[in-house]
C-alpha positions as CSV (number, residue, x, y, z in Angstrom):
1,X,0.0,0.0,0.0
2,X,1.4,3.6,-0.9
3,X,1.7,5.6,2.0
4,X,-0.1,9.3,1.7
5,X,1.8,12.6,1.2
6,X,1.6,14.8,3.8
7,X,0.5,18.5,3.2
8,X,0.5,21.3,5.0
9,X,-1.6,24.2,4.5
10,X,-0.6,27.5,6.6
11,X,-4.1,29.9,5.6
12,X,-5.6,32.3,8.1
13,X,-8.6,32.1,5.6
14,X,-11.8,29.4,7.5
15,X,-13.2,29.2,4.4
16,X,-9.9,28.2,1.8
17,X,-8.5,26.3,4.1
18,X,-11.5,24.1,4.5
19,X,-11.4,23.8,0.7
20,X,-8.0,22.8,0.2
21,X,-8.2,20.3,3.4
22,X,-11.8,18.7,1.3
23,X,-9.6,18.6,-2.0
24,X,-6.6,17.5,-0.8
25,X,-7.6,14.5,0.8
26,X,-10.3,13.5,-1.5
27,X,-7.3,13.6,-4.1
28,X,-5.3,11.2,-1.4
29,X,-3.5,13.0,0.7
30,X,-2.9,13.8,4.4
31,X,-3.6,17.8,5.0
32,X,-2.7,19.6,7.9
33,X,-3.3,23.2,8.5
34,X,-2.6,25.9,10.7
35,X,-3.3,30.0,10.5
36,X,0.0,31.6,11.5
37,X,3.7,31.1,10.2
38,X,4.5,30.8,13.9
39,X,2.3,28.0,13.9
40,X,3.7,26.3,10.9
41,X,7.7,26.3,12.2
42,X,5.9,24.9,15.3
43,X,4.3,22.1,13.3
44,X,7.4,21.5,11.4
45,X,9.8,21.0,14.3
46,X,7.8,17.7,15.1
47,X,5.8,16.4,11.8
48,X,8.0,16.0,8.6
49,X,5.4,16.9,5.3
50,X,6.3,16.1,1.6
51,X,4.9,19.8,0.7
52,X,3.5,23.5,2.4
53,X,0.9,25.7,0.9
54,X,1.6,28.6,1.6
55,X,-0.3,32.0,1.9
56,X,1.6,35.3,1.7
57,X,-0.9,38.0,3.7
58,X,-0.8,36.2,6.9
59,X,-1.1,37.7,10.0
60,X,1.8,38.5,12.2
61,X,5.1,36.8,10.3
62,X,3.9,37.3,6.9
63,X,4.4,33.9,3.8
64,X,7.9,35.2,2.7
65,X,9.4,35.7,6.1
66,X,7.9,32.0,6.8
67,X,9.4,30.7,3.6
68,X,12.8,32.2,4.6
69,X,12.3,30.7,8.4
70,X,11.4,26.8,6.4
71,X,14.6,27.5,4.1
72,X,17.0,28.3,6.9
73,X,16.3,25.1,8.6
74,X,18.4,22.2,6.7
75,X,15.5,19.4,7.5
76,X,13.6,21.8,5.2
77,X,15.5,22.9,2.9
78,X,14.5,20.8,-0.1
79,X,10.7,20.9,1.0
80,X,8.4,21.9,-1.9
81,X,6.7,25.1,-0.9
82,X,3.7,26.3,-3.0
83,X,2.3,30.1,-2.5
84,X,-1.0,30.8,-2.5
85,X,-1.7,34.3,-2.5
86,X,-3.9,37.4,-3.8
87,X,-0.3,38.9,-4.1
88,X,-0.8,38.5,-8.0
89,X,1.9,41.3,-8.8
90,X,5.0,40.1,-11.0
91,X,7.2,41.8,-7.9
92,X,5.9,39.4,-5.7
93,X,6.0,36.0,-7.9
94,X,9.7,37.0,-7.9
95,X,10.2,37.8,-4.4
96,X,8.4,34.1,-4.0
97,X,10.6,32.7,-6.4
98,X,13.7,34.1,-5.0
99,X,13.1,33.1,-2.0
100,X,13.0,29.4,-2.8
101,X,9.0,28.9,-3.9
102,X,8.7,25.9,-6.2
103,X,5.4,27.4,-7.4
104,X,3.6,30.6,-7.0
105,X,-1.1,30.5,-7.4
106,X,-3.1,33.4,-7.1
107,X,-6.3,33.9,-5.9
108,X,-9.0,33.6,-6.8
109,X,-7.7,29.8,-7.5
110,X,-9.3,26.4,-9.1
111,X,-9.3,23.6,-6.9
112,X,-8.2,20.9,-9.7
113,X,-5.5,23.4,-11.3
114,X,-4.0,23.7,-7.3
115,X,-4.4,19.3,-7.3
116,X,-2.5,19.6,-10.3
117,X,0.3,21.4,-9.3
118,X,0.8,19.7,-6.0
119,X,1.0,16.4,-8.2
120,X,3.2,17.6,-10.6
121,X,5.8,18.7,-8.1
122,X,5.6,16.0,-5.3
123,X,5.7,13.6,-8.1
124,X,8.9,14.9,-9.4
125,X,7.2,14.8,-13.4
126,X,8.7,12.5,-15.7
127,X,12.0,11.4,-15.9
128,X,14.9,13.4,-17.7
129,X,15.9,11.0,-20.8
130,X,18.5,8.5,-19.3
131,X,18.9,6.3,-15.9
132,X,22.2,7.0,-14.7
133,X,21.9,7.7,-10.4
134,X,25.0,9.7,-9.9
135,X,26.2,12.5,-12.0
136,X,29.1,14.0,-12.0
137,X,31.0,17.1,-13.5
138,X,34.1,18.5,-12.3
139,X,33.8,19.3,-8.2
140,X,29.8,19.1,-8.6
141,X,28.4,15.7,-8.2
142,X,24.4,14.9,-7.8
143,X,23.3,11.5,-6.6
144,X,19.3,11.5,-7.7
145,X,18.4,8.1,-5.7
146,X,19.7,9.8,-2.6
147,X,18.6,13.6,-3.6
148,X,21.6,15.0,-2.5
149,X,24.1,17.7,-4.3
150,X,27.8,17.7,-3.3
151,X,30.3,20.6,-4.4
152,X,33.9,20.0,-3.4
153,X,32.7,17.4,-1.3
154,X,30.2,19.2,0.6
155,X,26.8,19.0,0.5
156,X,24.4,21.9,-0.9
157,X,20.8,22.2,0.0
158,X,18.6,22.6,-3.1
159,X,14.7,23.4,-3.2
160,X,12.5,20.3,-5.4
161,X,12.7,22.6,-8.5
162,X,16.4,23.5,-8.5
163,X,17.6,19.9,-7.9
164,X,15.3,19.0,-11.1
165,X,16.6,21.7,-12.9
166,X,20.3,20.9,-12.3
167,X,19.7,17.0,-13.0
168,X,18.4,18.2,-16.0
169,X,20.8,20.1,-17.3
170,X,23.0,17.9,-16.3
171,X,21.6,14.8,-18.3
172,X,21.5,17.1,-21.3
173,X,25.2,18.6,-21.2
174,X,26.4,20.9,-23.9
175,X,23.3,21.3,-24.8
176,X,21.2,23.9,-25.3
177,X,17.8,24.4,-23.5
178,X,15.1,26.9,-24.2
179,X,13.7,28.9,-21.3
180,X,10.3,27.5,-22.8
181,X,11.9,23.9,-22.9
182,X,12.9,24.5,-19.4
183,X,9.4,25.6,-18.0
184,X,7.4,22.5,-19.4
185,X,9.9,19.4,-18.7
186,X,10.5,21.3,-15.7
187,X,7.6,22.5,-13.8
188,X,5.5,20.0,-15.9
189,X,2.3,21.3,-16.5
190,X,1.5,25.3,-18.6
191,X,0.6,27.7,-15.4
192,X,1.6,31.4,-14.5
193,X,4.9,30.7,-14.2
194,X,7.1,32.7,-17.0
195,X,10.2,32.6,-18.6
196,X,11.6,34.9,-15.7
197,X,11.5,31.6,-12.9
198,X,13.6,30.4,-14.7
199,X,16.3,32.7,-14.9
200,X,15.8,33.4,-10.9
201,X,16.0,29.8,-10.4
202,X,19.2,29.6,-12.5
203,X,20.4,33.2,-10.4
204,X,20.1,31.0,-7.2
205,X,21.2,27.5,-8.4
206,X,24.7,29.2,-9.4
207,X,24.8,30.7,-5.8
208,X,24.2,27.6,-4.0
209,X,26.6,25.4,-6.6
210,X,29.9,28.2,-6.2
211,X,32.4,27.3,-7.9
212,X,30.6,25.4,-10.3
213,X,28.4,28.1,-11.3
214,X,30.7,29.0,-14.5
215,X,29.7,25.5,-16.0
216,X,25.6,26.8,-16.2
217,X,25.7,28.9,-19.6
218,X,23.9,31.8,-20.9
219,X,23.2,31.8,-24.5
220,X,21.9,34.6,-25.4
221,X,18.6,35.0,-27.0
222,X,18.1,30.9,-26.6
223,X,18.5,30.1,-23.1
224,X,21.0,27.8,-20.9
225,X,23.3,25.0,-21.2
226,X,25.4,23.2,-19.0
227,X,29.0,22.4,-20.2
228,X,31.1,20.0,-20.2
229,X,34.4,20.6,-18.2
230,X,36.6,19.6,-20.8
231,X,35.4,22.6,-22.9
């Protein structure tokens, strides 16, 4: 028997968090929720989840300042956050992005689109072309099986959507990938996301990977590659 996902939802709102708690388990999955982002560090001190909606105008500590509490915490790192908000502005999907979002709805939502998206991330979407476990490039290596990123031999904390990103660049080195090509083997599924995630998400990938950066390529006007280190 496959054990259920865990969600949390952290929504001062009675009335959306009731309907995401009816949806989410009648698509199969465990939901939790709580009303404060107090609350939800709380919660995640002692209950693991496989992913957190997220709303941004909460009361108190507000979604961002949540998600930058979750990402400090390296338990947490790599756990797929989802924002729901009526912060619909582009400023804020980047701020969301930037500060480690793996997806970014705004309200008013559908149900079934939000089902959708949860699916799509927690499910990893499909695999990225070959079966190989461990990649490895210069200093950087990425063992998939084990979800874990080392760069000169230490590990690196990525969010769900920058290790797919990187494993999938990585599985198609030297060459090139569309920002469009990106978005939709990526993130799986068309949705509000634009072109401009993916060059934050590439902005805070080379961060995180240091020295490694260099190998992540701009090609201007098409989009990124990752090369190989004997080039």
């Amino acid at each position: 028997m496959v054990k259920k996902k865990n969600i949390l939802v952290v929504e001062d709102d009675k009335n959306i968090s009731k309907l995401l708690r009816y949806n989410l388990e009648k698509s199969g999955f465990n939901c939790f929720s709580v009303i404060t982002g107090e609350d939800a560090l709380e919660f995640l001190d002692v209950s693991p989840v496989d992913l957190i909606i997220l709303d941004v105008m909460l009361p108190k500590m507000d979604g961002f300042e949540t998600c930058k509490q979750i990402r400090k915490e390296d338990n947490l790192a790599a756990v797929p956050i989802i924002f729901l908000t009526a912060k619909g502005e582009e400023v804020d999907r980047i701020v969301g992005f930037e500060l480690g979002a793996d997806d970014y709805v705004v309200k008013p939502f559908s149900p079934r689109e939000l089902i959708l998206r949860v699916k799509a991330i927690i499910n990893r979407g499909k695999p990225v072309e070959d079966d190989r476990t461990i990649l490895s490039v210069g200093n950087l290596v990425v063992d998939i099986a084990r979800h874990k990123v080392l760069v000169e031999k230490k590990e690196v904390l990525l969010t769900m959507m920058e290790f797919k990103l990187l494993v999938l660049l990585l599985k198609r080195i030297g060459r090139v990938q569309s920002r469009e090509s990106l978005l939709n083997d990526v993130w799986d599924i068309s949705s509000d996301v634009t072109t401009r995630t993916i060059d934050t998400h590439i902005k805070r990938l080379r961060q995180k990977i240091g020295r490694s950066a260099g190998m992540i390529e701009t090609v201007r006007g098409l989009g990124y590659r990752f090369k190989d280190d004997e080039e």
